[in-house]
C-alpha positions in Angstrom: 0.0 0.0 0.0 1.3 3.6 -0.4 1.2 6.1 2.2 -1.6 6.0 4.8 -3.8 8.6 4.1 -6.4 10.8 6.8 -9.5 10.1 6.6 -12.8 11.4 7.8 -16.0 9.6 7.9 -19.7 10.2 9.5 -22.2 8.7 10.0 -20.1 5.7 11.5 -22.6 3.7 14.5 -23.7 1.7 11.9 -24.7 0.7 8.1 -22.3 1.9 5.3 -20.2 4.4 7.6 -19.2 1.7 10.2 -18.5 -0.9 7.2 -16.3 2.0 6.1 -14.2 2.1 9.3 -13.3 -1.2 9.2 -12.1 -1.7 5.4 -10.0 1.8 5.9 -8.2 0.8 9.2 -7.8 -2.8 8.6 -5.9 -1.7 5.3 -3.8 1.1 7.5 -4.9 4.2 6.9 -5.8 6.7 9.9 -9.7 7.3 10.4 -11.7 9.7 12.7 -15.1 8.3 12.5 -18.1 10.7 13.5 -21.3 9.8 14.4 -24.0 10.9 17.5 -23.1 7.6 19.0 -19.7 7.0 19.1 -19.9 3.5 21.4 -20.2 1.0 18.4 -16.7 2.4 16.7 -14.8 2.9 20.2 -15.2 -1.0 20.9 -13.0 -1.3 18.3 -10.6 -0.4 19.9 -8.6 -0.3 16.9 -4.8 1.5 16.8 -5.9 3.1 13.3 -9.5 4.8 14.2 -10.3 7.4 16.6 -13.8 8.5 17.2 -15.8 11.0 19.7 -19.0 11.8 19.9 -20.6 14.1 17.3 -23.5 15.7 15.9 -23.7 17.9 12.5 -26.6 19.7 14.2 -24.5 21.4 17.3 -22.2 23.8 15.7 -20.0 23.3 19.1 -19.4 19.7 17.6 -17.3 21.1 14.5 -14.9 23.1 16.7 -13.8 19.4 18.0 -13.4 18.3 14.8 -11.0 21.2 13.7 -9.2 20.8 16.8 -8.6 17.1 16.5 -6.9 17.9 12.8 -4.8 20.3 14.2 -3.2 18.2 17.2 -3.5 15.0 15.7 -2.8 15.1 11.6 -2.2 18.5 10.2 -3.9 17.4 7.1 -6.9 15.1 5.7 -6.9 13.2 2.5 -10.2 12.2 2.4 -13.9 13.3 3.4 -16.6 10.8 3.6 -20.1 12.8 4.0 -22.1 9.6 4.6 -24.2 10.8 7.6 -28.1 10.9 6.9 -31.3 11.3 8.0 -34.4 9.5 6.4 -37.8 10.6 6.9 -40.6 8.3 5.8 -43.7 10.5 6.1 -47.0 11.4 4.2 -45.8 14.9 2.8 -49.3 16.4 4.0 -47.7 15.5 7.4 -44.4 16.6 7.5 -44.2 19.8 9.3 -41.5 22.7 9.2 -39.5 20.7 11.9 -39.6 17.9 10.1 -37.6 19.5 7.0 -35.8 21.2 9.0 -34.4 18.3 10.9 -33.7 16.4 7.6 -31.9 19.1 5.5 -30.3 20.1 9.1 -28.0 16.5 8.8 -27.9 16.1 4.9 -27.1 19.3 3.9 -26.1 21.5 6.0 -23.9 19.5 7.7 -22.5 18.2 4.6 -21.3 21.9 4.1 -20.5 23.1 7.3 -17.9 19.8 7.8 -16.8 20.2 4.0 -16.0 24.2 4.9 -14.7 23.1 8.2 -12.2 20.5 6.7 -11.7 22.2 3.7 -8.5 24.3 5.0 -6.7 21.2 5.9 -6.6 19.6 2.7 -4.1 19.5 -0.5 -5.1 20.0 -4.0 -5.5 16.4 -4.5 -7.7 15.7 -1.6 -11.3 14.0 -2.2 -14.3 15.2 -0.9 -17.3 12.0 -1.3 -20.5 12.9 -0.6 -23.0 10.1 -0.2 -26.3 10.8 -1.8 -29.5 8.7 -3.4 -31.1 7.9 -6.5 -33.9 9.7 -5.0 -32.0 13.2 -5.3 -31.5 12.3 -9.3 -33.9 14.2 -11.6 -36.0 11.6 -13.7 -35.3 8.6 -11.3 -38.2 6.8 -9.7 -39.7 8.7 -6.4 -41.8 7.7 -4.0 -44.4 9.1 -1.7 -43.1 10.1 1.8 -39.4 11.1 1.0 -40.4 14.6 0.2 -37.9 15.9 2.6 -34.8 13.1 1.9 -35.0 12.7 -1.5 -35.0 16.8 -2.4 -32.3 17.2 1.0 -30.0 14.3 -1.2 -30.8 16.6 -4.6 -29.3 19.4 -2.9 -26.4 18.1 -2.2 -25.7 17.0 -5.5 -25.8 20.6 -6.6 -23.4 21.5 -3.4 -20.8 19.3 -5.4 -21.3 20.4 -8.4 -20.4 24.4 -6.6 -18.1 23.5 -4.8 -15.9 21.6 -7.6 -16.1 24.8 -10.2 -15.0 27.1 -6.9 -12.1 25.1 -6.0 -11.0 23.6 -10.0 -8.2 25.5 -9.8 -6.5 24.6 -6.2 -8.5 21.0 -5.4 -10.0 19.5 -3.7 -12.0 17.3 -5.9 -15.4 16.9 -4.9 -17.8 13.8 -6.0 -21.5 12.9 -5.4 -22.4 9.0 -5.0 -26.0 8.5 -5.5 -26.7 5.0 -3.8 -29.8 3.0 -4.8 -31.5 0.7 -1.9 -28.6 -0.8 0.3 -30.1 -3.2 3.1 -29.3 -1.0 5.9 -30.7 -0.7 9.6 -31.9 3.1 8.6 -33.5 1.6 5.5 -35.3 -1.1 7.8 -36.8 1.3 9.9 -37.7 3.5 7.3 -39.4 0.2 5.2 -39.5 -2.5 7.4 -41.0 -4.4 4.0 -38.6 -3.8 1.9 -35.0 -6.1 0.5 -32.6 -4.3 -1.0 -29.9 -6.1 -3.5 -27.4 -4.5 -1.9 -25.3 -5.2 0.8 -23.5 -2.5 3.6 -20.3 -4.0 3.3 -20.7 -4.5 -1.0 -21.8 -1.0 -1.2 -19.1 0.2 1.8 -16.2 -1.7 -0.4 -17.5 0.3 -3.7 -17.3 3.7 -1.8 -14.0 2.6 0.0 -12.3 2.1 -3.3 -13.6 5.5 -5.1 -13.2 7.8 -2.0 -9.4 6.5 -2.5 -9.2 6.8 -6.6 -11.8 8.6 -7.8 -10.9 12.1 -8.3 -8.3 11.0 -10.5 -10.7 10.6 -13.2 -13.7 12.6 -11.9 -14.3 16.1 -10.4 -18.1 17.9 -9.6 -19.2 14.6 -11.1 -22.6 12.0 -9.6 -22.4 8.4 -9.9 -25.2 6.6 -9.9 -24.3 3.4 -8.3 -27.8 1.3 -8.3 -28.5 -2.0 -10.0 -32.1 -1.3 -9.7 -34.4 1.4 -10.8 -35.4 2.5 -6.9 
């Protein structure tokens, strides 16, 4: 392998984020892995991963995170914006809260950890954004993801920004739109349904482009389904 690289993922209790934890560390690299509960990640007790509590809605939360670069790396690599919130909910029903709540973790805490980070990394840095085929104009919606499926559109767009501001220093930035991946959020939110997916397949797809793929794409969304949904 060459150098170790610094990496920062959210969203890391469960699902794709703490899938992601394990294939980066076990392979040697150094991650800090963020999520509201930080138990599942700290039993690792793993030499390559450290890990503290945080949330993307308490703007005290970031501070730590800019700290911890500062003292512990200098630098990041590598941004993994896989926290999210999914709302399964009649739209008649959602209330202003609701949205609120929703775009609160999926976008703008996408942006407030990207600007937070941002300083800290080189030109060829690689900011991965996890989003849905539900944020993809002309996919296939459906009822009650009024508030996630337009919060993952807008982050699409984010990337798309950010990319054309920064072209000429780097980072890249990159937008993942995942299709149905058997995950405990997805359970909860359809208790019904079977994705194709796995966490760990999807998690080893993501692991390998977060490490390769701005060398080939920049402000660029993948759509990385093998279904329709």
């Amino acid at each position: 392998m060459s150098k170790p690289k610094n990496i920062i993922i959210t969203g890391t209790s469960r699902g794709i984020g703490f899938e992601l934890v394990h294939l980066f560390a076990n392979q040697g690299h150094h991650v800090l892995a963020l999520s509201r509960n930080s138990e599942p990640v700290r039993n690792l007790q793993h030499n390559n991963i450290s890990s503290f509590a945080f949330d993307l809605c308490e703007e005290g939360d970031y501070e730590k995170v800019k700290q911890f670069i500062q003292n512990e790396w200098t630098h990041v690599d590598v941004l993994i914006n896989n926290a999210g919130l999914l709302l399964n909910k009649p739209f008649a029903q959602t209330s202003f809260k609701d949205f609120s709540k929703v775009y609160e973790t999926n976008v703008f805490g996408v942006s407030e950890l990207t600007r937070i980070v941002l300083p800290f990394m080189k030109n060829d840095g690689h900011v991965v954004t996890i989003s849905s085929m539900g944020g993809i104009q002309g996919s296939m919606k459906f009822p009650g993801l009024a508030a996630y499926s337009s919060s993952k559109g807008a982050v699409i767009t984010l990337t798309e920004l950010l990319a054309e501001e920064y072209k000429e220093t780097g980072p890249q930035f990159n937008v993942l739109a995942l299709g149905a991946v058997q995950t405990e959020m997805l359970k909860e939110a359809f208790p019904d349904y079977k994705a194709p997916t796995t966490a760990r397949e999807m998690a080893t797809y993501i692991h390998e482009f977060a490490l390769n793929g701005n060398k080939f794409y920049n402000g660029k969304v993948l759509q990385v389904s093998n279904s329709t949904p």
